[in-house]
NUFIKE-790760 format. One record per residue (C-alpha): residue number from 1; y negated, x negated, z; residue in three letters. Coordinates in steps of 0.05 Angstrom, whole numbers, padded with zeros to 5 digits, always signed. Each point is the difference from the previous one (the first is absolute). Example, Ala and Ser with C-alpha at 12.3 -4.5 7.8 and 13.67 -1.06 7.14 Angstrom:
<recs>
<n: 1; y: +00090; x: -00246; z: +00156; res: ALA>
<n: 2; y: -00069; x: -00027; z: -00013; res: SER>
</recs>
This chain:
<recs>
<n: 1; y: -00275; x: -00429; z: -00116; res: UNK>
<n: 2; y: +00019; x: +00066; z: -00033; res: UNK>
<n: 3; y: -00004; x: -00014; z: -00073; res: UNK>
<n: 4; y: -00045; x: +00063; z: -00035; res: UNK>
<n: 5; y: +00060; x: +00015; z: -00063; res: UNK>
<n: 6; y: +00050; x: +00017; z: +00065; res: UNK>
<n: 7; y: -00050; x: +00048; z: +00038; res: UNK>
<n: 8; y: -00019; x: +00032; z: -00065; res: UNK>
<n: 9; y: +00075; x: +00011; z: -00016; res: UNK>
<n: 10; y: +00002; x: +00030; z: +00061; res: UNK>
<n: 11; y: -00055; x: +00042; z: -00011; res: UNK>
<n: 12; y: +00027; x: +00026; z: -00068; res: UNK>
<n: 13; y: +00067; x: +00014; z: +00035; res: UNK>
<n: 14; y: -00031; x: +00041; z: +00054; res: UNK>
<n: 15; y: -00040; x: +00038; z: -00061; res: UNK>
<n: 16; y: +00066; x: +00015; z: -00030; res: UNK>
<n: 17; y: +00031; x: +00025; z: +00059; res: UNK>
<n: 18; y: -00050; x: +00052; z: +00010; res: UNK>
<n: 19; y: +00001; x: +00020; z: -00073; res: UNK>
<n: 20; y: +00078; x: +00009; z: +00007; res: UNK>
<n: 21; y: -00008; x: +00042; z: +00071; res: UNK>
<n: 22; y: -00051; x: +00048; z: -00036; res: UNK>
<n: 23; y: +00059; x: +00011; z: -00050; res: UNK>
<n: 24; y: +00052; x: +00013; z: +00055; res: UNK>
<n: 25; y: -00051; x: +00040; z: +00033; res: UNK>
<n: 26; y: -00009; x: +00045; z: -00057; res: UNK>
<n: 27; y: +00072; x: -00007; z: -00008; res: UNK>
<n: 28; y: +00016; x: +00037; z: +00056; res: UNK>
<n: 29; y: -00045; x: +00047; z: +00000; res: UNK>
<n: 30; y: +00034; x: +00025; z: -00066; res: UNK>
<n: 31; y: +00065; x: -00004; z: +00040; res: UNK>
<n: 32; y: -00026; x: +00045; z: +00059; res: UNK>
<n: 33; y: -00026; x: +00046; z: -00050; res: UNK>
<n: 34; y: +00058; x: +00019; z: -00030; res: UNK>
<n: 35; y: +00031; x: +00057; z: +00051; res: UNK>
<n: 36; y: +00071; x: +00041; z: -00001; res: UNK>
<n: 37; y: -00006; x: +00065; z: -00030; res: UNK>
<n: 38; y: +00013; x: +00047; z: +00015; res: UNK>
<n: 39; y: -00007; x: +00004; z: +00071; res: UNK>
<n: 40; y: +00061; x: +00042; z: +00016; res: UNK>
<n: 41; y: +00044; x: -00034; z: +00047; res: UNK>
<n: 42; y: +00052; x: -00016; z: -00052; res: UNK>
<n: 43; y: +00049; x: -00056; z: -00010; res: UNK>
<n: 44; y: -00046; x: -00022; z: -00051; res: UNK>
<n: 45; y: -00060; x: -00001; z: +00035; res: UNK>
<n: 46; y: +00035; x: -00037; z: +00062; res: UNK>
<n: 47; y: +00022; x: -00047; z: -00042; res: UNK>
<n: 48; y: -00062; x: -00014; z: -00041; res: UNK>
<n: 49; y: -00033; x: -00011; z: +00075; res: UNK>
<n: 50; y: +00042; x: -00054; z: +00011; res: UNK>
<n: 51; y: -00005; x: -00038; z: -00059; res: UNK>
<n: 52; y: -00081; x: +00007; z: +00020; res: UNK>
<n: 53; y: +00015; x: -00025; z: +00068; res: UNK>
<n: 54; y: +00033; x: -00051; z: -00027; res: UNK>
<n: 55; y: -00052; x: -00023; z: -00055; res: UNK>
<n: 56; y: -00051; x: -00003; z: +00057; res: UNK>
<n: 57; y: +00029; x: -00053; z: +00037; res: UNK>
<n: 58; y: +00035; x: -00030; z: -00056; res: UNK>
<n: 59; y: -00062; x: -00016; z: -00044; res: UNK>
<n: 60; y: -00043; x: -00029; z: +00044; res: UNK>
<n: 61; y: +00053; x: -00047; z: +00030; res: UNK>
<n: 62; y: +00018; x: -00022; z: -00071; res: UNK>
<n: 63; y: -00077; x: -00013; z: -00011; res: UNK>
<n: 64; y: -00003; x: -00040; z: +00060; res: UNK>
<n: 65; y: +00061; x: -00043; z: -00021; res: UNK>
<n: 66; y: -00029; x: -00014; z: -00060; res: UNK>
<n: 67; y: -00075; x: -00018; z: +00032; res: UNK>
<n: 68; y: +00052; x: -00053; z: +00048; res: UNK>
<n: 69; y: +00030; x: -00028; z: -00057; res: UNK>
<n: 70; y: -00069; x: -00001; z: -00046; res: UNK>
<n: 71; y: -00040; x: -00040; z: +00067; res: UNK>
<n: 72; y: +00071; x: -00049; z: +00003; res: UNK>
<n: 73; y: -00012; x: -00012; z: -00076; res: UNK>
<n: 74; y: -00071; x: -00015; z: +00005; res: UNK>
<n: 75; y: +00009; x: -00045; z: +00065; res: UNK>
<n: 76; y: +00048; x: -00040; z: -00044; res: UNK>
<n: 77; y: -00047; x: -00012; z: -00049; res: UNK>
<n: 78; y: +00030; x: +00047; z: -00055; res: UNK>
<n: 79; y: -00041; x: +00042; z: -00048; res: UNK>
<n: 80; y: +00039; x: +00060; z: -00009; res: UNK>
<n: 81; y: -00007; x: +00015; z: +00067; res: UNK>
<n: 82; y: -00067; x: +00024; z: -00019; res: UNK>
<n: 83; y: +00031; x: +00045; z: -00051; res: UNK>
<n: 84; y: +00043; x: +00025; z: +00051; res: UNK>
<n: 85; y: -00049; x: +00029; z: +00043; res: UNK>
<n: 86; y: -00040; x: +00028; z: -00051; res: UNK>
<n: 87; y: +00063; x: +00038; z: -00039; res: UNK>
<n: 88; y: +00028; x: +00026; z: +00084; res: UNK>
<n: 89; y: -00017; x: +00069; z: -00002; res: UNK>
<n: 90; y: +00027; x: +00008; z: -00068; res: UNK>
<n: 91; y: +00063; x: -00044; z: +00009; res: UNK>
<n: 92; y: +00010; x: +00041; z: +00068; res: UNK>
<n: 93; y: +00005; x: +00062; z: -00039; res: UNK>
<n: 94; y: +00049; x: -00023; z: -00054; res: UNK>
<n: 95; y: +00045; x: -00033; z: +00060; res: UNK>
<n: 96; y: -00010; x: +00061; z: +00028; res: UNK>
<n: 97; y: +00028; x: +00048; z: -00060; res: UNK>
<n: 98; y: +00056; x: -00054; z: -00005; res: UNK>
<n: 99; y: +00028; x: +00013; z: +00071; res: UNK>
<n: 100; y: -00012; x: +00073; z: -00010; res: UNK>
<n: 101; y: +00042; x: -00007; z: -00060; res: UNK>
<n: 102; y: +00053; x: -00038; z: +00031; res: UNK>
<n: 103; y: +00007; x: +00037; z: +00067; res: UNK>
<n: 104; y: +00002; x: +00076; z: -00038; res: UNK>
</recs>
């Protein structure tokens, strides 16, 4: 029999989880917001494209590593994994600015 202090775990885990997407929902919405201007057709703007096309894929795989690795903690019975899937949108991002960083 399923003790009541795992399921609830559980239950606060999945809680967290969908606090953290909500923050890497509104996450990206800040990223697709931001657009390159101006709309000229310049080396610039091509560039700038790029970099969006590549934040659009990039972020939400880097959320969804994070989500793995937050479910493997919590499967294994460790408590920051909770803290891991509430702080993935957020951590995303600043992963995110780091490779930006690293790759320009």
């Amino acid at each position: 029999m399923k003790s009541p202090h795992r399921s609830s775990n559980w239950t606060i885990f999945c809680v967290l989880i969908a606090i953290g997407l909500a923050i890497a929902y509104f996450v990206f919405a800040m990223l697709a917001m931001g657009e390159c201007l101006p709309r000229d057709g310049s080396v610039e703007m091509q560039t700038c494209d790029a970099v969006k096309r590549r934040e659009f894929w990039l972020y939400p795989c880097l959320v969804g590593a994070l989500l793995i690795v937050a479910t493997w903690a919590q499967i294994r019975g460790a408590v920051w994994g909770r803290m891991i899937g509430l702080i993935c949108g957020v951590a995303a991002a600043m992963l995110l600015v780091l490779i930006e960083a690293i790759l320009d």
